[in-house]
C-alpha positions in Angstrom: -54.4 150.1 179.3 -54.4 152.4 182.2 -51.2 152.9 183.8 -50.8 156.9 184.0 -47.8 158.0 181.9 -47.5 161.5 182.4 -45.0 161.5 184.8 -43.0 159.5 182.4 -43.5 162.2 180.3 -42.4 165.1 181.9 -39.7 163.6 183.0 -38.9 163.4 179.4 -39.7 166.5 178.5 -40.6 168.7 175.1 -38.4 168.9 172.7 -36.0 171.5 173.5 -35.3 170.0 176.5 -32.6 168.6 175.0 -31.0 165.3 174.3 -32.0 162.5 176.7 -31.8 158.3 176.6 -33.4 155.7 178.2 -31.8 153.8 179.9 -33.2 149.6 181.5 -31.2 147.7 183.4 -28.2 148.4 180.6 -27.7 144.7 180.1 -27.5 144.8 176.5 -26.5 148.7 175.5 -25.0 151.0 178.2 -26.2 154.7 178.5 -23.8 157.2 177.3 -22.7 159.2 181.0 -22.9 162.5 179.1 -26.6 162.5 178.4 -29.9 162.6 180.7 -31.1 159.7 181.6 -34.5 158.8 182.4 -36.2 155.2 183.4 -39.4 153.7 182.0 -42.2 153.1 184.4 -42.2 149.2 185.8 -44.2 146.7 187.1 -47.5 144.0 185.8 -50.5 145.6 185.5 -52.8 143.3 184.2 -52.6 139.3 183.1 -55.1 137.8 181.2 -54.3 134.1 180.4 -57.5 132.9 178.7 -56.9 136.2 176.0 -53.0 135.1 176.2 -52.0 138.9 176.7 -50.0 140.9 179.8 -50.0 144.4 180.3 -46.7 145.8 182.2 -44.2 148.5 182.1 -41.7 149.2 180.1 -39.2 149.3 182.8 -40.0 145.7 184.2 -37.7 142.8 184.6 -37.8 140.2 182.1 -37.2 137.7 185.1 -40.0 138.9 187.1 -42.6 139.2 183.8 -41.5 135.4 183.3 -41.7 134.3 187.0 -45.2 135.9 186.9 -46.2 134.2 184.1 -44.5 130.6 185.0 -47.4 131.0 187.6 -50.2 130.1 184.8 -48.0 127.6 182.8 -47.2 130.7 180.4 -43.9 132.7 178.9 -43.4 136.1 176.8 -41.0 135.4 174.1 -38.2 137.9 175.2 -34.7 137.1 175.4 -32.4 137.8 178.8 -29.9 140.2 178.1 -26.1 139.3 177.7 -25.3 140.6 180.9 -28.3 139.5 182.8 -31.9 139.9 183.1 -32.6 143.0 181.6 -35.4 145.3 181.2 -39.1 144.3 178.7 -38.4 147.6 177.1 -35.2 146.9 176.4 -35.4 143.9 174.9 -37.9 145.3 172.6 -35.9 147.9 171.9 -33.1 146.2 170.8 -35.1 143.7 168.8 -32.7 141.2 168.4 -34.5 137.8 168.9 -32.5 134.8 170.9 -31.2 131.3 169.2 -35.2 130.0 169.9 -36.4 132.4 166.7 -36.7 129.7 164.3 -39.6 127.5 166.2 -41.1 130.3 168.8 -41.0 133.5 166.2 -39.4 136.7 165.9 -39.3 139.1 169.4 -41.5 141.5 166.8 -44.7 139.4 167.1 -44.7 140.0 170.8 -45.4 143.5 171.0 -49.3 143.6 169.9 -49.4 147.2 171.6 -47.3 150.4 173.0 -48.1 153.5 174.7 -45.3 155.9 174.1 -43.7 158.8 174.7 -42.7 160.8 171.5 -39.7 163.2 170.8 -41.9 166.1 172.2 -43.0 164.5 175.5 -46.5 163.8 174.3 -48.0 160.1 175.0 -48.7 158.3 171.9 -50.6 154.9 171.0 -49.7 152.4 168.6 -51.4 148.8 167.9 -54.3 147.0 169.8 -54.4 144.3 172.5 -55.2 141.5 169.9 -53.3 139.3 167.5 -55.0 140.5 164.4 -55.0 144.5 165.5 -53.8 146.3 162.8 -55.5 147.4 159.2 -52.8 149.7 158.2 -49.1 150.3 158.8 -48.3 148.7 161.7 -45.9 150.9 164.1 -45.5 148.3 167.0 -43.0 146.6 164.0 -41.2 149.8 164.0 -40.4 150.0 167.7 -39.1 146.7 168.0 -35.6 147.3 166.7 -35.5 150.9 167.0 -33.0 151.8 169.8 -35.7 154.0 171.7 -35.1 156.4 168.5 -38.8 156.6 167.4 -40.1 156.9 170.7 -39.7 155.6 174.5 -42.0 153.0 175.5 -43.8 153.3 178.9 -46.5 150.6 178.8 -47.1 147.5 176.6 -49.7 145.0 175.5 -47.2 141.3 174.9 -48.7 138.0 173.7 -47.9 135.4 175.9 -47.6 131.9 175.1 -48.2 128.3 176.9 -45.0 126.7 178.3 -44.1 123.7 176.1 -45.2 120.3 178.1 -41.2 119.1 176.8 -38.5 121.3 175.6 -35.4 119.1 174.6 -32.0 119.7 173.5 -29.9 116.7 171.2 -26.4 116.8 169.6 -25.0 114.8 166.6 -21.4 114.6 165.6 -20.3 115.0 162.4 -23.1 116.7 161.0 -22.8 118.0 157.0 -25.4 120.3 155.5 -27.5 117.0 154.1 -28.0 116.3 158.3 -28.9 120.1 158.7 -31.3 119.9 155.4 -33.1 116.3 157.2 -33.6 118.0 160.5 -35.2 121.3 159.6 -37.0 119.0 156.9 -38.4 116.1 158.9 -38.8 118.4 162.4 -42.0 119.8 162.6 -41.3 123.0 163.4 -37.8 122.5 165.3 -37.2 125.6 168.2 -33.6 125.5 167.3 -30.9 124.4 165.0 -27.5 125.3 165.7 -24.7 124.4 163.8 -20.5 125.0 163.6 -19.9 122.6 160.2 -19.4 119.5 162.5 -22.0 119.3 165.2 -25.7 120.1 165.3 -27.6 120.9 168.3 -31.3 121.2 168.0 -34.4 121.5 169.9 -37.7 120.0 169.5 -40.6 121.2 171.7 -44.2 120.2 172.7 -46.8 117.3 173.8 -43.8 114.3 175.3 -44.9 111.6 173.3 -44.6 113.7 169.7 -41.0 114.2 170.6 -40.3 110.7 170.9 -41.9 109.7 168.1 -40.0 112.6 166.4 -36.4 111.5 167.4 -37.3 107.8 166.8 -38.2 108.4 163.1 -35.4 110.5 162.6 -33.1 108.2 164.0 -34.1 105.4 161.7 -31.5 106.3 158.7 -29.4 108.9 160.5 -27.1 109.1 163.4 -29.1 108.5 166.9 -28.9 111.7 168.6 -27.8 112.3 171.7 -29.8 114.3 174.2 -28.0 116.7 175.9 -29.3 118.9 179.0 -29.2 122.5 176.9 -28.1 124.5 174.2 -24.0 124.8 173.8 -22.6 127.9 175.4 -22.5 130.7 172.8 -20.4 133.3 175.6 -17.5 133.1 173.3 -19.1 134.3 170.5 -20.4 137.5 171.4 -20.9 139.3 167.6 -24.0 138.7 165.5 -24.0 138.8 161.6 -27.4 137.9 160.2 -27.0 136.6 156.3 -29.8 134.8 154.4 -30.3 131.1 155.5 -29.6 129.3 152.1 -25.9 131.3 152.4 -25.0 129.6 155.5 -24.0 125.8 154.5 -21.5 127.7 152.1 -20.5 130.3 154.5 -19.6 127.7 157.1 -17.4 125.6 154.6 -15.8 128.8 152.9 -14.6 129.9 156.7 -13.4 126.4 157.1 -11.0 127.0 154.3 -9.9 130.1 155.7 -8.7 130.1 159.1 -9.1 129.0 162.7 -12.2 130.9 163.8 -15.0 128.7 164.3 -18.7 130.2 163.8 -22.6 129.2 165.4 -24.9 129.3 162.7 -28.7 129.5 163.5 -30.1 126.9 160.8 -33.5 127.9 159.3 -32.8 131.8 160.5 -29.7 133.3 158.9 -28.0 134.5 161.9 -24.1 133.6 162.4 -22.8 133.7 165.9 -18.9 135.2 165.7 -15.9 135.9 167.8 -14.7 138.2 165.5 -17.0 141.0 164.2 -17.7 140.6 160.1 -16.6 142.8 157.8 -18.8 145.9 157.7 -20.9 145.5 154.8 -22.3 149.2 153.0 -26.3 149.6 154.0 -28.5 150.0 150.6 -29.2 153.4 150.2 -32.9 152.6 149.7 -32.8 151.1 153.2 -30.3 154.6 154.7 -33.1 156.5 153.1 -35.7 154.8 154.6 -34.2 155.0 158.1 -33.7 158.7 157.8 -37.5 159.6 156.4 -38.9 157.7 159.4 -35.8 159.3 162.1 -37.4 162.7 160.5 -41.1 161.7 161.4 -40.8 160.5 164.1 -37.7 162.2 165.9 -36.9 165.0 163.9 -34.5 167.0 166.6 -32.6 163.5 167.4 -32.4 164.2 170.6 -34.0 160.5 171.8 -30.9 158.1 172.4 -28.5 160.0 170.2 -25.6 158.5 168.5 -27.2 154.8 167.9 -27.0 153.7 164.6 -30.2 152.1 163.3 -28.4 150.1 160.8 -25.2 148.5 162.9 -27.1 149.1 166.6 -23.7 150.1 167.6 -23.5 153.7 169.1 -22.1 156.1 166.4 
């Protein structure tokens, strides 16, 4: 990678510079007003589609990385923001991966490298520009998810992927956790399974014909599905709670019993969609320890994004 990053990283500045955030296109985290704000270098910088990699800024547009790659029959597997677009170094930053996770991979595996800028304005590597790049602790893992606290990405290194020759949504009614259990058992490798304890909307992707054969042999002793032109709106349920995936059939029916709310559960992944925020649950204090060893390493005057907690993502 070549882009030049030392601009970036006076702009940043040393250490006692004080506290500063970066701030995207604020689509899915806004910037504190009371603290300086600085902006991620943008733009594509190199595109290899035979080694399935791109090089770009930080600061880029999702829509305009995607558009760019649409162009080669490829995708980066980042999800939009809530509140639009959104910025690549956002998204990584925020980590949180969109209701395709379960057939397309966490938004972690994208990031196969990052140039960086530390807590004391110095540019840092981390990675390599191949799949298999790392022999030791792998850091890339750490950015994805941090909330810019361990460092501000400037340039990156994503794996791209081809587009899917057919990408198709279907609904059944009525749907119990044996129909969940048959989908995610007989789909090879469904993109998405969403659930609410009475309908199921999946996704299958891939060559045409696989997916027909796919719904015709699962339609042979369950309900015929019904193909439906996309995912169900999930804009009323805008709060995450992520539980582990052989709790959800459970969860669902124990919420059932206890009031109105409905829920979006993301078979196969864990993740319950809300329009209420969950009870807080108390963060292990192996895992609060853990956060504060690697906040000490790696931004030890906390002066990158203050205030974001790197257990809730909420701002403190």
């Amino acid at each position: 990678m070549g882009l030049d990053l030392s601009p970036f990283a006076e702009v940043v500045g040393p250490a006692s510079s004080g506290p500063v955030w970066i701030a995207g296109q604020q689509s899915r985290l806004a910037a504190p007003s009371s603290i300086r704000r600085v902006t991620a270098p943008s733009g594509i910088y190199d595109l290899q589609p035979d080694e399935m990699t791109v090089v770009c800024g930080a600061g880029t547009s999702i829509d305009e990385l995607q558009d760019s790659l649409r162009a080669v029959g490829q995708y980066v597997n980042l999800p939009r923001g809530d509140s639009g677009s959104g910025s690549v170094g956002g998204a990584l930053a925020i980590g949180r991966s969109d209701i395709y996770r379960l057939g397309r991979g966490a938004i972690r595996d994208t990031l196969l490298q990052a140039r960086l800028i530390n807590h004391d304005g110095q540019v840092v590597s981390a990675g390599g520009p191949t799949v298999k790049n790392v022999s030791g602790f792998d850091v890339c893992r750490l950015l994805v998810g941090s909330f810019g606290q361990l460092g501000f990405l400037g340039e990156v290194i994503l794996r791209t992927r081809p587009i899917p020759q057919s990408s198709r949504w279907f609904m059944m009614s009525e749907a119990g956790p044996e129909i969940i259990e048959a989908i995610l058992r007989r789909i090879y490798r469904p993109a998405s399974v969403l659930w609410d304890g009475h309908k199921v909307w999946f996704c299958i992707e891939g060559n045409s014909r696989d997916c027909d054969e796919t719904i015709q042999k699962l339609s042979i002793d369950l309900e015929v599905p019904t193909e439906i032109a996309g995912p169900p709106k999930l804009d009323n349920y805008p709060f995450r709670q992520s539980v582990p995936p052989a709790e959800l059939a459970e969860m669902v029916h124990d919420h059932a019993q206890q009031g109105p709310e409905p829920l979006v559960v993301e078979a196969g992944v864990g993740i319950v969609h809300r329009q209420t925020p969950a009870e807080p649950q108390a963060t292990e204090r192996t895992i609060e320890l853990l956060h504060q060893r690697m906040l000490q390493q790696f931004n030890p005057t906390g002066r990158l994004n203050p205030g974001v907690s790197l257990t809730t993502g909420s701002m403190a």
